[in-house]
C-alpha positions as CSV (number, residue, x, y, z in Angstrom):
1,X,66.5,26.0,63.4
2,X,67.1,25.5,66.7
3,X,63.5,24.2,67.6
4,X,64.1,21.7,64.9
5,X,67.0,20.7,66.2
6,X,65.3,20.1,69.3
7,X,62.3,18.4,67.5
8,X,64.4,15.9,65.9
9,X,66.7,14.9,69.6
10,X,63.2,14.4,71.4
11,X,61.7,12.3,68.9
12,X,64.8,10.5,68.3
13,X,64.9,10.0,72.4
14,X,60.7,9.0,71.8
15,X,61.7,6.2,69.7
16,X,64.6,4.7,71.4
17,X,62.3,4.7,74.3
18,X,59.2,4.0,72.6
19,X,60.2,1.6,69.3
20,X,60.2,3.1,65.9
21,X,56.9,3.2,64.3
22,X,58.1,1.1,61.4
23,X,58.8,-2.0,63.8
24,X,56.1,-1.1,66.4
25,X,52.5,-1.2,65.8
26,X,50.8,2.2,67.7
27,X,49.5,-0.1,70.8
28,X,52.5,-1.6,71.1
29,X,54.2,2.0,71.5
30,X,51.2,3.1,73.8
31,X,52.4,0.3,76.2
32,X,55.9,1.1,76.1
33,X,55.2,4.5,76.9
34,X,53.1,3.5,79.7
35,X,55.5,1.1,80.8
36,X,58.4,4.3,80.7
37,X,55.7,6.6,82.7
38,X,55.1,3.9,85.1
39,X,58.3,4.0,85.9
40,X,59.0,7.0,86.7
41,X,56.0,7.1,88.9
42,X,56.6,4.3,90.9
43,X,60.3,5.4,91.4
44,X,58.7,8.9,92.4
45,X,56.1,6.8,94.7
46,X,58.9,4.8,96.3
47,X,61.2,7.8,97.1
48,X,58.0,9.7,98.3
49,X,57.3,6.7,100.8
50,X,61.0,6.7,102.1
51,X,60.6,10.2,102.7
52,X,57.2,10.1,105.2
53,X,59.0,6.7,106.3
54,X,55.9,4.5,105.0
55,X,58.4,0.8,104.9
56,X,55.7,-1.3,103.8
57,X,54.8,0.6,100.9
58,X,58.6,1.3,99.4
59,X,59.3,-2.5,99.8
60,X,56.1,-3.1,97.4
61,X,56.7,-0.3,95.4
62,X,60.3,-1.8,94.7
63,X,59.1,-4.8,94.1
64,X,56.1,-3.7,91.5
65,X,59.3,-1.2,90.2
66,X,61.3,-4.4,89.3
67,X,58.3,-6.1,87.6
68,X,57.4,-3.3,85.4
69,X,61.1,-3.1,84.4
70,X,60.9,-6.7,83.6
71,X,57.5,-6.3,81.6
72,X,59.4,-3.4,79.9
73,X,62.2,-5.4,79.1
74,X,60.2,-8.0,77.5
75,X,58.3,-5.4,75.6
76,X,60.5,-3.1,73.8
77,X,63.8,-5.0,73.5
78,X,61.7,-9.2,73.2
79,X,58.7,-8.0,71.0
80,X,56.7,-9.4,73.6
81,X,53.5,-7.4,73.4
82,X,50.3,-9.3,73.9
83,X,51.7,-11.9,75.4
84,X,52.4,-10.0,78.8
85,X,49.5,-7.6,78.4
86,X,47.5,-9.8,81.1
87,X,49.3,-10.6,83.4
88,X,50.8,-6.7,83.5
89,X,47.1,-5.9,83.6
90,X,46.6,-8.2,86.8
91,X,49.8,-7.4,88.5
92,X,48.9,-3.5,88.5
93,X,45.5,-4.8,90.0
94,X,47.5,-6.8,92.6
95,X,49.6,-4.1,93.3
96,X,46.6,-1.3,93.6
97,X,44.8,-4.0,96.1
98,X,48.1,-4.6,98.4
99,X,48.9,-0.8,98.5
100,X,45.6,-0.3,99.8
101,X,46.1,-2.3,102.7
102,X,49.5,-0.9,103.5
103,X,49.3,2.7,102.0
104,X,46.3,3.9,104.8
105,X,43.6,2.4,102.7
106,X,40.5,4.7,102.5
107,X,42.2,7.4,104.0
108,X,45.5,6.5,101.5
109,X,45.4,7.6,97.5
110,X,45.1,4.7,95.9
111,X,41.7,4.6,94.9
112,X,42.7,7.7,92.6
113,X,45.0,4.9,90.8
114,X,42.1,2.9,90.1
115,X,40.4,5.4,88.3
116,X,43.7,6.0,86.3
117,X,44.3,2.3,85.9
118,X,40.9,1.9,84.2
119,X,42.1,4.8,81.5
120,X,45.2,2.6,80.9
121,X,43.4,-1.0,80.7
122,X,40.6,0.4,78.2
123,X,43.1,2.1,76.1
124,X,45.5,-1.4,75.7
125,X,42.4,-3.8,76.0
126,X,40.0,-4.5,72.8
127,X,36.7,-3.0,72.7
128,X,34.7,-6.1,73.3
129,X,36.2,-6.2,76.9
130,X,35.7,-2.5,78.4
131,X,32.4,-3.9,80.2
132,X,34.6,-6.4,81.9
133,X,37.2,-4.0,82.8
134,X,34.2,-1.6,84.0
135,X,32.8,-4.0,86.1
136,X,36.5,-5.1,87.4
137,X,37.4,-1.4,88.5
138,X,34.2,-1.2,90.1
139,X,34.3,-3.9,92.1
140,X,37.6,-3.8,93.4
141,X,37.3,-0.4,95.0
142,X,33.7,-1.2,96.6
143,X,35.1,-4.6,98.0
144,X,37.8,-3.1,99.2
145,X,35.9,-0.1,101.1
146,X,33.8,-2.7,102.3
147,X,36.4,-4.7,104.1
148,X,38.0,-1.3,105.4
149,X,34.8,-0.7,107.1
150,X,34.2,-3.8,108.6
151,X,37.5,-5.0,109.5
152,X,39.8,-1.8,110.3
153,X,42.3,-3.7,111.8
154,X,43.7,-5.0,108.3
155,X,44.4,-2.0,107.3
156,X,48.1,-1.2,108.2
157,X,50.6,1.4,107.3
158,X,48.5,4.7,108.7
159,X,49.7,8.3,108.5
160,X,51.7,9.6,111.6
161,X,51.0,12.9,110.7
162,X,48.8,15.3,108.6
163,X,52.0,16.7,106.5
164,X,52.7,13.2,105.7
165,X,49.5,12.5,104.3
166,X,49.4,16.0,102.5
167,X,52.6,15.3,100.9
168,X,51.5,11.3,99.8
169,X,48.1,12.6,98.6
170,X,49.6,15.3,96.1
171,X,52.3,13.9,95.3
172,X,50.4,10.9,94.1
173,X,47.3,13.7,92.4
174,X,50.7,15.5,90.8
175,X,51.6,12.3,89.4
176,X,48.5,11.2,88.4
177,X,48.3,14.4,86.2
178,X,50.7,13.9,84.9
179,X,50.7,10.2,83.5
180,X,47.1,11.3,82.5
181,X,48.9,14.2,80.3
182,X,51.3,12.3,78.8
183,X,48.9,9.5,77.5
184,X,46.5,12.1,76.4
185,X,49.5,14.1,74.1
186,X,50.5,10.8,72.6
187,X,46.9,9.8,71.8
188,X,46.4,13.3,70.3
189,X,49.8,13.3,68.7
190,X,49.2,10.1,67.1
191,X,46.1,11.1,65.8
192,X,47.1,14.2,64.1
193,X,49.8,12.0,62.3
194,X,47.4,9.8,61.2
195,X,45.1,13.0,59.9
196,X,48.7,13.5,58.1
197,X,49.1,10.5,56.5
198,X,45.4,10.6,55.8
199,X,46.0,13.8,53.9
200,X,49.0,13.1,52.2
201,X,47.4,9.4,51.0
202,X,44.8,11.3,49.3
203,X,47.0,13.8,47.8
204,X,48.9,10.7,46.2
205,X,45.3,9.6,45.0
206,X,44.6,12.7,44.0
207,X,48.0,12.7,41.9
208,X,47.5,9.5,40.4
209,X,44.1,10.0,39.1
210,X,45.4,13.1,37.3
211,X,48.0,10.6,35.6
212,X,45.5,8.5,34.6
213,X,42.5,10.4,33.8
214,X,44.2,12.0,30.6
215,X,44.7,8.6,29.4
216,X,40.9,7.1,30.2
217,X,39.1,10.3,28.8
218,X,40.5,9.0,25.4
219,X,38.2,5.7,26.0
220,X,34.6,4.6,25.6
221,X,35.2,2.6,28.8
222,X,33.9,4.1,32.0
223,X,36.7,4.9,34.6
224,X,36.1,5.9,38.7
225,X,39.3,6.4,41.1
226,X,37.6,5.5,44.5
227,X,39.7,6.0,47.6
228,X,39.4,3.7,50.5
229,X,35.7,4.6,51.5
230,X,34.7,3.9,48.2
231,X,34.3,8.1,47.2
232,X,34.8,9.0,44.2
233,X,37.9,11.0,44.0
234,X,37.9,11.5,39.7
235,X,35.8,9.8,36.6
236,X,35.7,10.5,33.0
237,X,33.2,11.8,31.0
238,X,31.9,8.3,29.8
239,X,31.2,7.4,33.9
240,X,29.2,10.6,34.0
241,X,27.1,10.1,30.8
242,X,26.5,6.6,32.2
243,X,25.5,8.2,35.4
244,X,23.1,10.4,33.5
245,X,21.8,7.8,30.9
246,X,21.1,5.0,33.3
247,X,20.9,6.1,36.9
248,X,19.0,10.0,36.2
249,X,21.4,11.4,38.6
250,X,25.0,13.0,37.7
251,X,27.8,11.7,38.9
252,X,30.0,14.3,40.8
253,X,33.5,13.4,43.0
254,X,33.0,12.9,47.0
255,X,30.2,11.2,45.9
256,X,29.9,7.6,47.4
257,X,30.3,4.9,45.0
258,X,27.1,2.9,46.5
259,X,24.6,5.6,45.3
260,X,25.0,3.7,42.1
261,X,25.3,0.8,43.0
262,X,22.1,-1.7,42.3
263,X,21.1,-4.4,45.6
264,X,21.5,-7.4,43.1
265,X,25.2,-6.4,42.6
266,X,25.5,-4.4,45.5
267,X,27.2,-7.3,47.5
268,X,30.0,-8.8,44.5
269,X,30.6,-5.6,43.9
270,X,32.3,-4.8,48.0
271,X,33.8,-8.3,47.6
272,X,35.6,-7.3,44.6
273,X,36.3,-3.9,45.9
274,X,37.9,-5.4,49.0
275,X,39.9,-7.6,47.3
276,X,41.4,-4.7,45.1
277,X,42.2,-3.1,48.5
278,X,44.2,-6.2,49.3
279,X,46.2,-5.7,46.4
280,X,44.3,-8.3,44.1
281,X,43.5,-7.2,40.3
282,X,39.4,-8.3,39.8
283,X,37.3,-9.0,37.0
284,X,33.3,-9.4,37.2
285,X,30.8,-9.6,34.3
286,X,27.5,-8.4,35.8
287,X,24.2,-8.7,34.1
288,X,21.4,-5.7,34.3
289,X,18.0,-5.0,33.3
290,X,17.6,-1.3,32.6
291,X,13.6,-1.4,32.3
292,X,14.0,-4.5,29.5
293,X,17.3,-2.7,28.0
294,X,19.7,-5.7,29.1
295,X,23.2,-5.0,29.6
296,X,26.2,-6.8,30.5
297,X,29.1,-5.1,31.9
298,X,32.9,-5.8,32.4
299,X,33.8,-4.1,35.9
300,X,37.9,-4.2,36.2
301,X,38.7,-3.5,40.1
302,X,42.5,-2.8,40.3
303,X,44.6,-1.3,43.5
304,X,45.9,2.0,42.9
305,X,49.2,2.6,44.7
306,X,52.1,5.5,45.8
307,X,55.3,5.5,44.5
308,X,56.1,3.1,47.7
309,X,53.6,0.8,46.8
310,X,51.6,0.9,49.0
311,X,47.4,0.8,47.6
312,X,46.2,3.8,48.9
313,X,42.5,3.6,46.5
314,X,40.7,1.4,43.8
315,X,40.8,2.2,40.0
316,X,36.9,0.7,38.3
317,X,37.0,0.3,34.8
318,X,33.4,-0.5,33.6
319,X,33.3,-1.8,29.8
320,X,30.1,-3.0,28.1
321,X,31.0,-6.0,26.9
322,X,26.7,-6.8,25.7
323,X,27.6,-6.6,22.0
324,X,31.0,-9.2,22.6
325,X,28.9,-11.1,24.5
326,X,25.9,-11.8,22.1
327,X,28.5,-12.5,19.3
328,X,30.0,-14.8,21.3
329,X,26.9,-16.7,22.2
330,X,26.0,-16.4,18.5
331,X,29.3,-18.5,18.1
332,X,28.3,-20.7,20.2
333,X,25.6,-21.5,18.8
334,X,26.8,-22.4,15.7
335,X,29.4,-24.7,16.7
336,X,27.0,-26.1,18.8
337,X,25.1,-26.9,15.3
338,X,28.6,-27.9,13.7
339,X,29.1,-30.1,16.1
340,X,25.5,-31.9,15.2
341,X,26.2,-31.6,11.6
342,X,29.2,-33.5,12.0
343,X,27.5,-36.1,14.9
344,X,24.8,-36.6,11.3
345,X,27.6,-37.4,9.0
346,X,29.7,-39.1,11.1
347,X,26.8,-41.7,12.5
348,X,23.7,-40.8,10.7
349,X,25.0,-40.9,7.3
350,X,27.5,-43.2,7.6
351,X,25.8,-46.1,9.5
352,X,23.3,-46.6,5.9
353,X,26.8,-46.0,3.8
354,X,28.2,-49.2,5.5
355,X,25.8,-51.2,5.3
356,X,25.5,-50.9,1.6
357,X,28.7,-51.4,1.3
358,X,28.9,-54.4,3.4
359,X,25.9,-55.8,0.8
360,X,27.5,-54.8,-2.2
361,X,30.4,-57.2,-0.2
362,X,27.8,-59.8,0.1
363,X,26.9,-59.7,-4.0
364,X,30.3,-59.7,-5.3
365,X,31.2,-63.3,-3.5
366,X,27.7,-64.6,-4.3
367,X,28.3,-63.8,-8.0
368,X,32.0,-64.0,-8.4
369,X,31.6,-65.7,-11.5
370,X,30.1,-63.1,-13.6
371,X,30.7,-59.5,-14.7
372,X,28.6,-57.3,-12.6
373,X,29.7,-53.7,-14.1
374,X,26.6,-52.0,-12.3
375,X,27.8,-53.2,-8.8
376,X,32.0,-52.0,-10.0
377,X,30.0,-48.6,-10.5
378,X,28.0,-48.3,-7.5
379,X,30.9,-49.3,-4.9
380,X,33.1,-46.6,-7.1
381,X,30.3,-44.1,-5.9
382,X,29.8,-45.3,-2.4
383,X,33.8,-44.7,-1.7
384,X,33.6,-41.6,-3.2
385,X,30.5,-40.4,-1.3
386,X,32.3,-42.0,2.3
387,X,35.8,-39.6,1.4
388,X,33.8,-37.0,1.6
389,X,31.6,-38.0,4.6
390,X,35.1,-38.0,6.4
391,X,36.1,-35.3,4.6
392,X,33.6,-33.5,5.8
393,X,33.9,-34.7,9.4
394,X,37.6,-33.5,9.6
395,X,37.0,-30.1,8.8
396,X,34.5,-30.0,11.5
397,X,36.6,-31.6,14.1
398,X,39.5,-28.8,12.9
399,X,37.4,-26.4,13.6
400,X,36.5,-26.6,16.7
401,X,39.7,-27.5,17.8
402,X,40.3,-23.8,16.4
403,X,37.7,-22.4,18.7
């Protein structure tokens, strides 16, 4: 109980300090701990320097002990992260370079902060950058050794005394452990929490694909959990016959999903699955040619998430949808003839219709004056025969309007 208890006041302390990790990002914690340890280490450096009487090395060390308070200032309380990172990055360089000249130079410890300086700048900078910052830490030091041996007389601020310089060099190798201990327990602290949230994220996938696979072993569709890597966490038994039937290999969980996936899908198929990471529901229709067996397939790419919400895998439904899809281009086919049936009788057949009717027009005025029974009966039949012409072409347009 009581280590706990103890547990719970240092982390509370770590975070006041620090940020909580639900507001702050893990760099931007890494920097306010730096900035804390930083601190503390130049507040040790300045009252070490008041003790051997080194002036010109407290004044900048109060001065480089203001700034950082500032950049910490603007860091944990203003959010202001990224913004400051280089010009914190450049003041510690200008710092380093004017305590050199003032703290002994060569014979002083500062080229030990250098080498410390370097660990903090690759561990805040991005990747893309550490041959710059190489290259910078490099250079500085060798210029600087250079100008100490050629012009001496720059250097100011020498020892006046071996127990002076005993007590500045380990006091500043003490504190150089030190800051080098702390950043390497929060790295490795920070990694074992992540290993923990790893594990307990794939527990909850784990969970949920027990949830569902009772429910999708009922089903003729295929059904894969994936986590984030795309392994195959669980699948029911129509995934492994498929597996079997159409790949020759069985499917088994850890297994990664791309073993089965074919080059000419291989690409829509990580589109979609990235999307369902982002929390986007996908649907595909792919087409394959199992040695002249063709067969289309539905794939459904949906997030899986915790009880928070947060997507923590991929659910992949795989339906073949071949038989649906033949039916439907049957279907298509025919209203596609429909349609040209009803293009016939609208244009085809009735274009001759009115122009018979438009001559039996023409007879009736021409001989008005007799009895033409013949002509009574053909018209009868022609209006007849046109009702059902657009009879005909009604149904049609009905439907397709259906379809």
């Amino acid at each position: 109980m009581q280590k706990r208890v103890f547990v719970n006041k240092s982390s509370s302390l770590t975070d006041k300090l620090l940020g909580e990790e639900e507001n702050f990002p893990f760099e931007h914690r890494i920097f306010n701990m730096i900035c804390v340890i930083t601190l503390v280490i130049l507040l040790a450096f300045l009252c070490i320097n008041v003790f051997i009487s080194s002036w010109s090395s407290a004044v900048l060390l109060s001065v480089l002990f203001l700034l950082q308070l500032g950049f910490y200032g603007l860091s944990r309380v203003m959010y202001q992260y990224e913004n400051i990172l280089p010009a914190y990055i450049l003041t510690i360089y200008t710092g380093l370079i004017a305590n050199y000249f003032f703290n002994a130079g060569i014979n002083g410890p500062t080229l030990l902060f250098f080498f410390t300086t370097l660990q903090l700048v690759l561990t805040l900078s991005v990747r893309n950058r550490y041959i710059f910052w190489m290259t910078i830490s490099a250079t500085l030091p060798a210029t600087l050794i250079i100008i100490d041996y050629y012009y001496p007389h720059i250097i100011t601020g020498h020892y006046t005394g071996k127990i002076p310089k005993i007590i500045d060099h380990f006091g500043c190798y003490i504190l150089s452990i030190i800051y080098i201990f702390c950043a390497t327990a929060s790295f490795k602290k920070h990694l074992q929490q992540q290993r923990e949230k790893e594990r307990d994220s794939q527990q909850a996938l784990i969970q949920y694909g027990f949830r569902l696979r009772a429910f999708f072993e009922s089903l003729h569709d295929s059904f894969i959990l994936l986590d984030k890597e795309m392994n195959i966490l669980h699948f029911n038994k129509s995934a492994e016959e498929l597996s079997v039937n159409f790949y020759g290999k069985r499917m088994q969980e850890q297994q990664n999903l791309k073993e089965f996936m074919h080059h000419s899908t291989r690409d829509r198929v990580m589109i979609c699955f990235n999307k369902a990471l982002m929390g986007e529901k996908v649907q595909e229709d792919f087409k394959r040619d199992y040695d002249g067996h063709v067969i289309w397939w539905q794939l459904t790419f949906n997030p899986a998430r915790d009880d928070s919400g947060k997507v923590i895998g991929v659910t992949v439904i795989m339906k073949d949808i071949t038989e649906a899809l033949l039916y439907k281009l049957k279907i298509e086919k025919k209203n596609a003839q429909l349609e040209r049936i009803a293009f016939i009788q609208a244009h085809e057949l009735r274009g001759p219709l009115t122009s018979v009717q438009s001559l039996l027009t023409l007879i009736r005025e021409e001989y008005r004056d007799m009895d033409l029974i013949y002509t009574a009966k053909l018209e009868e039949g022609l209006l007849k025969l046109d009702n059902k012409i657009k009879e005909i072409v009604a149904l049609s347009s009905e439907h397709n309007k259906e379809l």
